[in-house]
C-alpha positions in Angstrom: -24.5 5.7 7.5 -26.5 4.0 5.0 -22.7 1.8 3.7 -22.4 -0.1 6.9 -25.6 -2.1 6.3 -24.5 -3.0 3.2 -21.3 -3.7 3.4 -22.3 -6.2 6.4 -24.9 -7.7 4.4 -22.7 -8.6 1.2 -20.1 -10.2 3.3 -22.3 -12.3 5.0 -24.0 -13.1 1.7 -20.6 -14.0 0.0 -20.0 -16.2 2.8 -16.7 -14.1 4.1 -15.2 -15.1 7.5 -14.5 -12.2 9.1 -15.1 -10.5 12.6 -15.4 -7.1 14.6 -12.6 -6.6 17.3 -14.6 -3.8 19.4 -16.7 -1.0 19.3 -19.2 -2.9 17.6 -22.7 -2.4 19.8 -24.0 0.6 17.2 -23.5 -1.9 14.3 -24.9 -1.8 11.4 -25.5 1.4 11.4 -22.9 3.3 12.9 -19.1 2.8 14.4 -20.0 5.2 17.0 -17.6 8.1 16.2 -14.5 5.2 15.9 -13.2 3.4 13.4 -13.9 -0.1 12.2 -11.4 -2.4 13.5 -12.3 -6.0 11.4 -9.9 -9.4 11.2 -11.0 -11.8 8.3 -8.8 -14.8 6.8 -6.2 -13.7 4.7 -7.0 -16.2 1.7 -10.3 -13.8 1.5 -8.7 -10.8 1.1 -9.3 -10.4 -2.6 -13.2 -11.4 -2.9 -13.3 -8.7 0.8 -11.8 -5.7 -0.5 -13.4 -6.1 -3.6 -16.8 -5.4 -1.8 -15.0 -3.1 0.1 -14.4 -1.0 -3.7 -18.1 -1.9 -5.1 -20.1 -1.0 -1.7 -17.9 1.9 -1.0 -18.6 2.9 -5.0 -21.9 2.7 -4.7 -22.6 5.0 -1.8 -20.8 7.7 -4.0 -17.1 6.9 -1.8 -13.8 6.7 -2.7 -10.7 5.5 -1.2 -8.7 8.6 0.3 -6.0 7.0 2.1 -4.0 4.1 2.3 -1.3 2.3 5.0 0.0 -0.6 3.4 0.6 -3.2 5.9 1.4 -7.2 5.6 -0.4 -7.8 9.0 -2.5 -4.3 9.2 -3.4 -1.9 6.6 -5.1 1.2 7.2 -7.8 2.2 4.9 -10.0 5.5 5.0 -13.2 6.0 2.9 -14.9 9.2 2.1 -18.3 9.8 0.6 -20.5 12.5 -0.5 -24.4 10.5 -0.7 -26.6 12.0 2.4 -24.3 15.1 3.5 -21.0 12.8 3.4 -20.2 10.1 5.5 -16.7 8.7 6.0 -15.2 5.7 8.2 -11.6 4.4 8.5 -11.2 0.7 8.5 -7.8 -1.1 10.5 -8.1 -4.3 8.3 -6.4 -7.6 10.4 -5.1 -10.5 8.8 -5.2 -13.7 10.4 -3.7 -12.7 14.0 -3.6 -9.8 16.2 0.3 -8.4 16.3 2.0 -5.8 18.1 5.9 -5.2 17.5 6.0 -7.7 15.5 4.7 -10.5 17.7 1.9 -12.4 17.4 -0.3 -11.9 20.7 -3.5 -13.4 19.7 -3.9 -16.4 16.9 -6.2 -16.6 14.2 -7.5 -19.8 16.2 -8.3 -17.7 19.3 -9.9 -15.6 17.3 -12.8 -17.8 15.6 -13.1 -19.0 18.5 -14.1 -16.6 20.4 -16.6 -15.0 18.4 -20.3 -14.9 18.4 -23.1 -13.1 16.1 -24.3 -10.0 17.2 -27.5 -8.5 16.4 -28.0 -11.4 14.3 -25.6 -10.7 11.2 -22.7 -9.1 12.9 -19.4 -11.3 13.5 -18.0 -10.0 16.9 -15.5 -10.8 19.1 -16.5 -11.8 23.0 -15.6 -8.9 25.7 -13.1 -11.4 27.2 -10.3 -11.8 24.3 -11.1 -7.8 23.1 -10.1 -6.9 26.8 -6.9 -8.6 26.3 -6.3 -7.1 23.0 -6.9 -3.3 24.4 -5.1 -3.9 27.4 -2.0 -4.8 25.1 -2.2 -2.5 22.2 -2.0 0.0 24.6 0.6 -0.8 26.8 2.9 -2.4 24.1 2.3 0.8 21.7 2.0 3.7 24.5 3.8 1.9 27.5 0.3 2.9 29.5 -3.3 2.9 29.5 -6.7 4.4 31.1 -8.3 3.1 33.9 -10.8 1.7 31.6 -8.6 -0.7 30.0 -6.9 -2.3 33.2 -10.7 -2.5 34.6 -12.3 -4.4 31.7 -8.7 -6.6 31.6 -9.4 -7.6 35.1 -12.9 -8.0 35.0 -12.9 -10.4 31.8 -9.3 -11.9 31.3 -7.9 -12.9 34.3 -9.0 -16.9 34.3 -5.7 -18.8 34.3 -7.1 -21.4 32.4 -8.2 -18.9 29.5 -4.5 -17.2 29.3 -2.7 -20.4 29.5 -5.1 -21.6 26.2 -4.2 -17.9 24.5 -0.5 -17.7 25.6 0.1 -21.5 25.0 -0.3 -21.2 21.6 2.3 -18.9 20.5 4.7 -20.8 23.5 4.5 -17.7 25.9 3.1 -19.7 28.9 4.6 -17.3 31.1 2.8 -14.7 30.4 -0.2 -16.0 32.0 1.4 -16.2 35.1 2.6 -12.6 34.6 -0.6 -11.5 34.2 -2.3 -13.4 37.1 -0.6 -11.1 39.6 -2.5 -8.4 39.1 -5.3 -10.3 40.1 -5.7 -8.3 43.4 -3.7 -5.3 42.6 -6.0 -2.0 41.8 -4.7 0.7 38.8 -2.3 3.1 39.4 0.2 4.6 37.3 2.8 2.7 39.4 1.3 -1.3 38.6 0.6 0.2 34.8 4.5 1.3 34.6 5.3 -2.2 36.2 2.8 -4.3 33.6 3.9 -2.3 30.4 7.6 -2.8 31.6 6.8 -6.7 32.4 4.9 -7.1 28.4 7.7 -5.0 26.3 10.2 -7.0 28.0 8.3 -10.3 26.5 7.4 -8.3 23.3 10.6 -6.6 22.3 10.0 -4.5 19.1 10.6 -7.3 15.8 11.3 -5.7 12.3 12.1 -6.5 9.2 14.4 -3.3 8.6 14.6 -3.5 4.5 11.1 -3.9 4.8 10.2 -1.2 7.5 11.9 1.2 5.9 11.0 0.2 2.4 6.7 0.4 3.8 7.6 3.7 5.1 9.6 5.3 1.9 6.2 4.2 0.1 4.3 6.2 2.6 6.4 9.4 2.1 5.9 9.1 -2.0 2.4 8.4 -1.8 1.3 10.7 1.7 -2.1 8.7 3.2 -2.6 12.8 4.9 -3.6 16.0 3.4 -3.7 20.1 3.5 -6.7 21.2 3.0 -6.7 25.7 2.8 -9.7 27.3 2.4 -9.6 31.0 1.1 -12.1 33.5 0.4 -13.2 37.0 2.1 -15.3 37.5 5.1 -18.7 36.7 4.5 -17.7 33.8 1.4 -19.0 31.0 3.7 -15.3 29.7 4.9 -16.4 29.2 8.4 -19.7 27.9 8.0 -18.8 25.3 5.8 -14.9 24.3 7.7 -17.1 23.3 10.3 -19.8 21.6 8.0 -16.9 19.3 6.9 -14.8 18.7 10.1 -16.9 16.0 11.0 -17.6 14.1 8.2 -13.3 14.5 7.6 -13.1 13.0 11.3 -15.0 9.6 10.3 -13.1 9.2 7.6 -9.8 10.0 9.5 -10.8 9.0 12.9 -10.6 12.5 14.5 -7.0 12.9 12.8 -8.3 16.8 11.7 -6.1 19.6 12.5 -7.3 23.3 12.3 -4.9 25.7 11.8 -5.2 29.8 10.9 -3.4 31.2 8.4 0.3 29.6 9.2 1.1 26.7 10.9 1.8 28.6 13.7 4.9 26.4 15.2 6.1 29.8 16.3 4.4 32.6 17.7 2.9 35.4 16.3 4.8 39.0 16.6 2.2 40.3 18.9 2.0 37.2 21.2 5.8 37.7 20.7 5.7 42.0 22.0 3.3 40.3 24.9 -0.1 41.3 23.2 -2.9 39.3 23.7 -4.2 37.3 20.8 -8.2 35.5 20.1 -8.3 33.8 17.0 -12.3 32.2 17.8 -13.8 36.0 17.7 -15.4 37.5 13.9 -12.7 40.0 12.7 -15.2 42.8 12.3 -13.1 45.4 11.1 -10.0 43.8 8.9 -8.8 46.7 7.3 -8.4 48.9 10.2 -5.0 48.5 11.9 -2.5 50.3 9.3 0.3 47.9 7.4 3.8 48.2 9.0 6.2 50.2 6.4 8.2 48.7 4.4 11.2 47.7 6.9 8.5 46.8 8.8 6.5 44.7 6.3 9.9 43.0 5.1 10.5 41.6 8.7 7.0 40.4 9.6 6.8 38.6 6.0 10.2 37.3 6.7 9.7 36.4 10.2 6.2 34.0 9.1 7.6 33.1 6.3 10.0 31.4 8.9 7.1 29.7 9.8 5.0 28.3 6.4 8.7 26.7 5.9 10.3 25.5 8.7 7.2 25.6 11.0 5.5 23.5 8.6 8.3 21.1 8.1 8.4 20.3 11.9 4.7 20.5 12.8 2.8 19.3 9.5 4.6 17.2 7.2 6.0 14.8 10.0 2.5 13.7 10.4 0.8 13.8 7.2 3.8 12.1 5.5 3.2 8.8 7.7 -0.4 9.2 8.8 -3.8 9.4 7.6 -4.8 12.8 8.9 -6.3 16.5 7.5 -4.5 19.7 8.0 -7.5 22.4 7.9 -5.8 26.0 7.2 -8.5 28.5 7.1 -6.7 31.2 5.1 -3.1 30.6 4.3 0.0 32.4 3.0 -1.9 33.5 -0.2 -3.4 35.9 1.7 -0.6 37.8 1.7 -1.3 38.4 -2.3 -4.8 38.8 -2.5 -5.3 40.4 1.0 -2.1 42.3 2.2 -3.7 45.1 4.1 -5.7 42.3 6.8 -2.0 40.6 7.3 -0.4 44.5 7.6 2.3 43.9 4.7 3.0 46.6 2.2 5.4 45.0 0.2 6.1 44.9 -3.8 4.1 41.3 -5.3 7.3 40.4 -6.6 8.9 39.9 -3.5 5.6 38.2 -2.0 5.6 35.9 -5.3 8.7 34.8 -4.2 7.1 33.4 -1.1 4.9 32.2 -2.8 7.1 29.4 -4.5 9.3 29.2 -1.2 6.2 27.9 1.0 5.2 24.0 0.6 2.5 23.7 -1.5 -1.5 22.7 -0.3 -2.5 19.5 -1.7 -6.1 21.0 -1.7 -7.2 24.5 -2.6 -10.4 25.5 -1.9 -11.3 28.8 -3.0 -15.3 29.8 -2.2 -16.8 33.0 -3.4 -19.8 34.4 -5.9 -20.8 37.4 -6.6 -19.6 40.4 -4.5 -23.0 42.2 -3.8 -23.9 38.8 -2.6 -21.0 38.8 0.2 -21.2 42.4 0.9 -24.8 42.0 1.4 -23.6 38.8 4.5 -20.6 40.9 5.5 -20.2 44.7 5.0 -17.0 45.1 7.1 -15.8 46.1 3.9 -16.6 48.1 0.8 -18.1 46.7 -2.1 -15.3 47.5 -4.7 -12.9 46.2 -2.0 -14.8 43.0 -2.0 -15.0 42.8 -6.0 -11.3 43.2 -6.3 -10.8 40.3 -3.8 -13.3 37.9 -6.0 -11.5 38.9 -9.0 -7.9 38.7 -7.4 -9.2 35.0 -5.6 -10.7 34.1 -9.3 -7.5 35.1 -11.1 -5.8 32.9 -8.8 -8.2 29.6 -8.4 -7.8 29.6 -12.5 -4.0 29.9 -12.4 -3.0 27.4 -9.6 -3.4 23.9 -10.4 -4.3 22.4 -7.2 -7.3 24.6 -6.6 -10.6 24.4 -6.9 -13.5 27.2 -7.6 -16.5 26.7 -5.1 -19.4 29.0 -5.9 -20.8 30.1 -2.5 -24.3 31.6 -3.8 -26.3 28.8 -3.2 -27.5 27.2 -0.3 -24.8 26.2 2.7 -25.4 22.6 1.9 -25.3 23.0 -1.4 -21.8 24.7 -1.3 -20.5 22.0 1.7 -21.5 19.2 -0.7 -19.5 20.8 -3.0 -16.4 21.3 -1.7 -16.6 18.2 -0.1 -17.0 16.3 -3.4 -14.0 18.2 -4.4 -12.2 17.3 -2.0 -12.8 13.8 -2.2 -12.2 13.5 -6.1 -9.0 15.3 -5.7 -8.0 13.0 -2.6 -9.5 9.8 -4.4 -7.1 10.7 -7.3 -4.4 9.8 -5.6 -5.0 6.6 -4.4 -7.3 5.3 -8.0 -4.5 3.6 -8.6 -3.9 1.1 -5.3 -3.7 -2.3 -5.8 -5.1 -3.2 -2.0 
């Protein structure tokens, strides 16, 4: 990733203070798979996230998601230069808190730092131990073995907790932690130490605040649905899985694949005991006959169930609060341009009705070209089949306003790039407007 050494290189040239919390040892040039978890003093905040907006600007990025946050905010970046790169970015001010308390000071922070690799701020193995060993236990009341191995390896110096703990008056907590000195991880000590920290830590909010932070996230969503659509042998696959991973660095491996439907209830055959395999090619779409009409009416009815309510307990809960993809390849649209793979024979009125029943895609992604071109990749079905599917999948990319036309006769990375500079404009769009 060709940003990273950039971005490092203008803050140390603008003279910000400012250091990496973990995961730093593939620094400059790469987070690893993870996401960039950086402190810096608050009074720089302005002159930092102003480089943030030129470096990320420069390598073709935009911002695609935002967590407002006084002590924490959550930004993701997405760009298209070199195939796409993305990277999310947990931005600290000052201190390290959980639940509202202050575990580590901005104090204990500069001074445990040291340069890495010779331009890299870091912070030393000994207070980023502490800091794992507490973000997990005070957010998910338990930890891997990892955690409680590098916490006892590097931390557990009574004179180095009593300097961290003394500062924020929470002496005792030094002493807590001393007695696991000899004691060896199991789920049972983990239980005990999480119990022993949340006691000390008891969750501290500001509630007009809380709730005000998270109404803001539910009018401005930091997650997305993103539904692909076009007939076998349009390139949907192949470039789903071009773009899963450059989604992941920019949501930290917050993608979600579904097919079709949200699928928060079972399908009618898994439902009649039939076995289902969504990973195998669909050779033959057309060839199971559609239900009649009573038929037809209670397996649209019965999914429909599921784009509505399925999707209001499964997707939106998550993508209303957190910075994540939803990845539907195909979706309930099918069911107008493609009845006969889905088995419905139903009149288009009643399926248009669906249509404005089910929540809305915030991306639509529609790839095709010319239909001699995909009958020639896939010949499952007939050409004029395919040609009325292009048309119908035209007709519909031009008349829906959050979709997007991706022409699929060129190369695979010239069609991934894109869609994936689509999907960044269209996500970008949204967030143009943050004041960071």
């Amino acid at each position: 990733m060709t940003f990273l050494p950039n971005f490092f290189e203008t803050l140390n040239t603008k003279n910000i203070r400012y250091c990496v919390l973990r995961n730093y040892h593939q620094l400059p040039y790469s987070t690893d798979g993870s996401d960039l978890d950086i402190l810096i003093d608050k009074n720089d905040s302005f002159l930092f996230l102003s480089i943030l907006n030129e470096t990320c600007q420069s390598y073709q990025g935009m911002i695609v998601s935002f967590i407002p946050s006084e002590i924490c905010p959550r930004i993701c970046l997405l760009g298209i230069e070199n195939g796409g790169w993305g990277l999310m970015i947990d931005l600290h001010y000052n201190q390290i808190q959980y639940r509202g308390h202050t575990i580590v000071t901005n104090q204990n922070i500069w001074k445990n730092t040291f340069i890495y690799r010779d331009n890299i701020n870091v912070l030393n193995p000994r207070v980023d131990a502490l800091i794992g060993l507490f973000k997990e236990l005070l957010n998910n009341k338990t930890c891997k073995q990892k955690y409680y191995d590098d916490f006892k390896k590097y931390c557990l110096n009574a004179e180095f907790l009593d300097e961290i703990f003394g500062v924020i008056n929470k002496q005792n907590i030094s002493q807590i932690l001393m007695e696991y000195l000899e004691v060896e991880y199991s789920e049972k000590t983990i239980k005990k130490l999480a119990k022993q920290l949340i006691k000390e830590f008891p969750i501290k909010k500001n509630t007009f605040f809380y709730y005000f932070v998270k109404l803001k996230r539910i009018i401005k969503k930091p997650g997305y649905t993103i539904v692909f659509l076009g007939t076998d042998g349009s390139g949907k696959s192949t470039i789903i899985e071009t773009l899963k991973p450059v989604l992941n660095e920019a949501f930290h491996k917050a993608v979600y694949y579904e097919h079709l439907r949200p699928n928060k209830f079972p399908s009618i055959a898994r439902l009649l005991g039939k076995k289902e395999e969504f990973n195998v090619p669909v050779t033959e779409p057309h060839s199971k006959k559609p239900s009649g009409f009573l038929g037809s009416l209670f397996r649209w009815g019965y999914y429909l169930i599921d784009y509505t309510l399925g999707y209001a307990l499964k997707i939106y809960p998550k993508k209303a609060i957190r910075s994540c993809v939803w990845i539907f390849d195909r979706y309930y649209y099918d069911y107008i341009i493609d009845p006969k793979r889905v088995r419905i024979k139903l009149p288009k009125v009643i399926l248009k009705i669906g249509q404005i029943i089910i929540p809305e895609p915030d991306i639509i992604l529609c790839l095709g070209t010319n239909a001699e071109i995909i009958h020639e990749r896939k010949p499952e079905l007939d050409l004029g089949e395919v040609h009325r599917q292009v048309t119908d999948l035209k007709f519909f990319c031009n008349s829906h306003k959050h979709a997007v036309w991706i022409d699929t006769g060129t190369s695979i990375e010239v069609s991934s790039d894109n869609a994936l500079k689509a999907i960044r404009d269209i996500m970008g769009k949204r967030f143009e407007s943050i004041k960071l």
